[in-house]
C-alpha positions in Angstrom: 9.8 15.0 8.0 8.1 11.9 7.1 9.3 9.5 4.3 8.1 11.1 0.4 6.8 7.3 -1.0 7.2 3.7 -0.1 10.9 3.4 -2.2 12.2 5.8 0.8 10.4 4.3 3.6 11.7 1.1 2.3 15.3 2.6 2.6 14.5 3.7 6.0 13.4 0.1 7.5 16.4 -1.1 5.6 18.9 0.9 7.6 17.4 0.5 10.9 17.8 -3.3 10.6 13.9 -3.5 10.5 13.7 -5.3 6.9 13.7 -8.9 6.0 14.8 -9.9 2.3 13.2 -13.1 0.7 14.0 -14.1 -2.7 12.3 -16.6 -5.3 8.6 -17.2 -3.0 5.8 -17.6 -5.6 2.8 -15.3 -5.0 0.3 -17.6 -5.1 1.2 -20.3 -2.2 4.3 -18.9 -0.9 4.4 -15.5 -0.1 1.2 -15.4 1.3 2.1 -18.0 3.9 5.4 -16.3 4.8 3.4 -13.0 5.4 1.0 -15.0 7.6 4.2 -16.3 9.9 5.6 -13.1 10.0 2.4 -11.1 11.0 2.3 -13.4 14.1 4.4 -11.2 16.2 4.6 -8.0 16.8 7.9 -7.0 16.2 9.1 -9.2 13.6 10.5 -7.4 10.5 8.7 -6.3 7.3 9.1 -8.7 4.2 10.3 -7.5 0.6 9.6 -10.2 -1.6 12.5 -10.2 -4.5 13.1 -11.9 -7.8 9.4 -13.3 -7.7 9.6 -16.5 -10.5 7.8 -15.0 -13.7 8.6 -11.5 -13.0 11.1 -9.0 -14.0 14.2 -8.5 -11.0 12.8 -5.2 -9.6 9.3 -6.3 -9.6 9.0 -6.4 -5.6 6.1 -6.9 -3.1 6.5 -5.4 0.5 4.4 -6.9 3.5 3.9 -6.9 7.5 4.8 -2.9 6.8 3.3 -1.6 10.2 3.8 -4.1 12.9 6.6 -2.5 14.7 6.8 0.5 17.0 9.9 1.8 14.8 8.5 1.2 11.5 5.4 3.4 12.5 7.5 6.0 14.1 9.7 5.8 10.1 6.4 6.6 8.6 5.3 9.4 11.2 8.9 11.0 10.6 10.3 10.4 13.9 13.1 8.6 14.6 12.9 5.0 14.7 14.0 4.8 18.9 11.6 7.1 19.7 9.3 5.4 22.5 5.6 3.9 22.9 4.6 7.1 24.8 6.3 9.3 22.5 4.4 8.2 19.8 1.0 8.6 21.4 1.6 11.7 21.8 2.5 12.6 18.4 -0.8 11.3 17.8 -2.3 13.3 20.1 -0.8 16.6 18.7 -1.5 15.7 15.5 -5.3 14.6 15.8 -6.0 18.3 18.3 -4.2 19.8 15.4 -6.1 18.3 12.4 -3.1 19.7 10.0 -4.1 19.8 5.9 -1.4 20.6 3.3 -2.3 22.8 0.2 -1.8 20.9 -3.0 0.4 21.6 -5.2 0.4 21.5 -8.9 3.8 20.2 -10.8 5.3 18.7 -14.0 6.6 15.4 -12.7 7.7 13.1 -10.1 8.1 9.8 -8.8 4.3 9.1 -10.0 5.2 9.7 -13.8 8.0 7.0 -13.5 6.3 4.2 -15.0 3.2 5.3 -16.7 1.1 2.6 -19.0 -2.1 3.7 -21.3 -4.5 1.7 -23.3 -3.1 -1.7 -24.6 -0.2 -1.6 -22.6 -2.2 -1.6 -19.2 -1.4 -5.3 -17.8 -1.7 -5.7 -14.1 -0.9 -9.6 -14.3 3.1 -7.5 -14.6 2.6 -6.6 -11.4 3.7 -9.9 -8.7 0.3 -9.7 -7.1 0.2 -12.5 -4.2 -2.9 -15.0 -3.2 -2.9 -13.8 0.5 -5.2 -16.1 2.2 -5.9 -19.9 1.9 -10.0 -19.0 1.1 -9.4 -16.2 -1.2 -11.2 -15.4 -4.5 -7.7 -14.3 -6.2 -4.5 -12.3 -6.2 -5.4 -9.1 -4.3 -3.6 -6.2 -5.6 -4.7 -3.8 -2.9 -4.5 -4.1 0.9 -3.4 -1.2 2.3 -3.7 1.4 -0.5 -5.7 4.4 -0.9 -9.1 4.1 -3.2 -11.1 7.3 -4.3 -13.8 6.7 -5.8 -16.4 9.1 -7.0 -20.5 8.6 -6.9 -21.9 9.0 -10.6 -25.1 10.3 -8.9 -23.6 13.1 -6.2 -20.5 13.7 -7.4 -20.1 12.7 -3.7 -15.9 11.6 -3.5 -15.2 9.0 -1.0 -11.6 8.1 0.3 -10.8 4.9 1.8 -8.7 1.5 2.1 -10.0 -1.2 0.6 -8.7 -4.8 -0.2 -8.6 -4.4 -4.3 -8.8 -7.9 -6.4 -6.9 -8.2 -9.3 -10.0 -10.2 -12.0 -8.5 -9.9 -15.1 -5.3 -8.3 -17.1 -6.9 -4.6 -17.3 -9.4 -4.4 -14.3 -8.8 -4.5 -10.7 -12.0 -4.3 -8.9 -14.4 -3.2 -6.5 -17.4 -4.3 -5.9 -19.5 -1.6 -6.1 -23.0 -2.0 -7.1 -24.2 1.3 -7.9 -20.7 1.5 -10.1 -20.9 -2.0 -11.8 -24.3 -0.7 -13.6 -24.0 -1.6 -17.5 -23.2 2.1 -19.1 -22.0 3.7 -16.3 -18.3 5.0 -16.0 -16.7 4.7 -12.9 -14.6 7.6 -11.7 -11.8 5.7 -9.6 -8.6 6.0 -8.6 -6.4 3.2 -6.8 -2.9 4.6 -5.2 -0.5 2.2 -4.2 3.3 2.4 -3.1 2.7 5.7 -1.2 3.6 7.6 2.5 3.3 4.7 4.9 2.5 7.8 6.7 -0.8 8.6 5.0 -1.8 4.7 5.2 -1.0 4.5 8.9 -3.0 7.9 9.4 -6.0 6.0 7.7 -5.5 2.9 9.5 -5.9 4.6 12.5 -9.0 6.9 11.5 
């Protein structure tokens, strides 16, 4: 079974000795240069950024999540020996089979553990690194999952998107027909979940 959220998957790469722990990089010169390094090779281990200066202990960023064979196979659900040609095959099954799973509705979860609402949404909390030298700003959003729906069709797109942080209650997209004066836009921006679903994306 594959890992429920990123905290578990995180757990995971941890225990397989796929996980590299750097404490006190700043996001905005610093851990965007480590990631570069480390993104290099194929192979090296992810990065969990800790005790970021200006930011709560806690407050963690996680990069380089999918460049090894066992880290992919962790997110698929296999376990983390399991070969190249192994895994190219799951892929195969899985794509032939084209599975969906029902949803589900519940009461709680994971999702509800830290919920913010009007005044109290601030996404400068969040340790949101400069990633590249020529960047516009802190991106909050690389590999995360963005729905977004069009005001005209009702039309619901899914993607991944690169998602810039702009100002302390609005991370953005640019998207012109949704940027219009007096138009809502229907968005939602998931972050921290299945390294499984964001592989399975990466790949489509």
């Amino acid at each position: 079974m594959a890992n429920r959220d990123l905290r578990d998957w995180i757990e995971g790469v941890r225990a397989a000795g796929e996980l590299k722990v750097i404490t006190g990089a700043e996001p905005k010169e610093e851990i965007g240069g480590i990631v570069d390094i480390y993104m290099r090779k194929m192979g090296n281990p992810a990065v969990l950024f800790d005790d970021v200066p200006g930011f709560p202990k806690g407050h963690r960023v996680v990069a380089n999540i999918l460049t090894s064979i066992p880290r992919v196979n962790l997110a698929l659900g296999l376990p983390p020996e399991t070969a190249e040609m192994e895994q190219i095959q799951w892929w195969r099954n899985y794509f032939k089979r084209a599975p969906s799973q029902p949803t589900k509705a519940v009461n709680g979860g994971p999702l509800l553990d830290n919920v913010f609402a009007g005044s109290d949404v601030d996404i400068e909390k969040i340790p949101t690194p400069v990633w590249h030298e020529q960047d516009g700003g802190p991106y909050i959003g690389t590999g995360c999952l963005v729905a977004m729906k069009d005001p005209d069709t009702g039309w619901i797109n899914y993607g991944t998107y690169r998602v810039q942080s702009h100002e302390p209650k609005h991370p953005a997209q640019k998207k012109r027909k949704l940027t219009q004066p007096g138009r809502d836009m229907q968005s939602v921006i998931c972050g921290g979940g299945s390294r499984c679903d964001c592989s399975r994306r990466d790949a489509l």
